[in-house]
C-alpha positions as CSV (number, residue, x, y, z in Angstrom):
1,X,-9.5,17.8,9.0
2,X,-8.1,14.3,8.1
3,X,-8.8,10.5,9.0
4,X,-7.0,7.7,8.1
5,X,-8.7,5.5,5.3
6,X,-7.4,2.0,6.1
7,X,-6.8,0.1,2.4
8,X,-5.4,-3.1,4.3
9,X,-4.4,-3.6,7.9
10,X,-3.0,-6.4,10.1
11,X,-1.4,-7.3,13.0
12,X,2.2,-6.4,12.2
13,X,1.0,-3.6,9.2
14,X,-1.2,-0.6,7.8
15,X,-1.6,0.3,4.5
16,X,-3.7,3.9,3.9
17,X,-4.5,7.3,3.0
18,X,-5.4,10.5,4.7
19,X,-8.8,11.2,3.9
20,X,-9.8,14.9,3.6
21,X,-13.2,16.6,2.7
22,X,-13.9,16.5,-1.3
23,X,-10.5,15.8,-2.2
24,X,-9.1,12.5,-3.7
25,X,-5.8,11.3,-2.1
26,X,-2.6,11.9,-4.1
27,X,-0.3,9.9,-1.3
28,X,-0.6,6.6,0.6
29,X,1.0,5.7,3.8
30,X,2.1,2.0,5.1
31,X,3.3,1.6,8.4
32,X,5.3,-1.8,9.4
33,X,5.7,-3.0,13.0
34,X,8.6,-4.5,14.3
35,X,10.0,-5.1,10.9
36,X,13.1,-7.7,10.6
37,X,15.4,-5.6,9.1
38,X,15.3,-2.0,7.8
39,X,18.2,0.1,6.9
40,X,18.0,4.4,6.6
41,X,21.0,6.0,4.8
42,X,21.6,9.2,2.8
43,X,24.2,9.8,-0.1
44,X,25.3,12.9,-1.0
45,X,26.5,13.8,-4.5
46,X,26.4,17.0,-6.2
47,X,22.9,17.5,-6.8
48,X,21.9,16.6,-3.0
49,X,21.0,14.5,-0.8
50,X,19.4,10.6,-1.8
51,X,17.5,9.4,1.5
52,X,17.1,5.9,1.2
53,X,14.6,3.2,3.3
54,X,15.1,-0.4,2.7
55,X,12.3,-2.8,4.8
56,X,12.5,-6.4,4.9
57,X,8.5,-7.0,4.5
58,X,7.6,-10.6,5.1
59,X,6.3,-12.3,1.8
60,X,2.8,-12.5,3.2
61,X,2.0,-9.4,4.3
62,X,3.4,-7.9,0.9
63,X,0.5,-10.6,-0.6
64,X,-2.0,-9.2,1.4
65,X,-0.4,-5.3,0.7
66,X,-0.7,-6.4,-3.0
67,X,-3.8,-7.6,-3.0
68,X,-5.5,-4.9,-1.4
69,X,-4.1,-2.2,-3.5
70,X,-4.9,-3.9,-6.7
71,X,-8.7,-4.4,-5.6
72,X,-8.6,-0.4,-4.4
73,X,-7.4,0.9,-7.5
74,X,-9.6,-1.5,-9.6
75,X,-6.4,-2.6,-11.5
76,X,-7.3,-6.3,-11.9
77,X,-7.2,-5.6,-16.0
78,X,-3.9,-4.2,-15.2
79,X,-2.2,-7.3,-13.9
80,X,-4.2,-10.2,-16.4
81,X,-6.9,-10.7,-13.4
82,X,-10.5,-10.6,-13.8
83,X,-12.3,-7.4,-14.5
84,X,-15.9,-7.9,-13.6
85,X,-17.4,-9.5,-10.7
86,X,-15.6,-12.4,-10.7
87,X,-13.7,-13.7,-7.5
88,X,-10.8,-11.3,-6.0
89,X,-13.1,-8.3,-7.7
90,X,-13.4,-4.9,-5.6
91,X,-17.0,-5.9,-6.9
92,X,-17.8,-9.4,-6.1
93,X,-20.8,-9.7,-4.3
94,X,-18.9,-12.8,-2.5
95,X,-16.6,-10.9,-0.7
């Protein structure tokens, strides 16, 4: 059995995992509503098929997607940000 473990979510998107019993998740989902643009295609050359998804995600919800995942992943090191329990920490008490 699954649930979905919600790393960000808004009005327009949902950024999570399926959460199973004493596994850690490999995969993360998003799901986009009524996106501005999107195009689906495929390509075929010689070693297959290339499916490709191209969404036009709005600069502020990618902020907020960001932003999340950075703070779930405790990456702030990663990207020059604070690594303790300063402000925008997955461990500031302040949040």
């Amino acid at each position: 059995m699954s649930t979905k473990a919600s790393i960000t979510a808004g009005e327009r998107h949902h950024l999570y995992f399926q959460e199973y019993l004493n596994t850690e998740p490999k995969n993360v989902f998003f799901e986009l509503t009524r996106p501005r643009e999107f195009t689906i295609s495929k390509e075929t050359t010689r070693d297959g098929v290339i499916d490709n998804l191209v969404v036009e995600i709005p600069a502020a919800i990618m902020d907020d997607i960001a932003i999340a995942w950075i703070k779930k992943r405790k990456l702030q090191g990663a990207v020059g940000g604070p690594v303790g329990n300063e402000w925008g920490s997955p461990d500031c008490p302040w949040e």
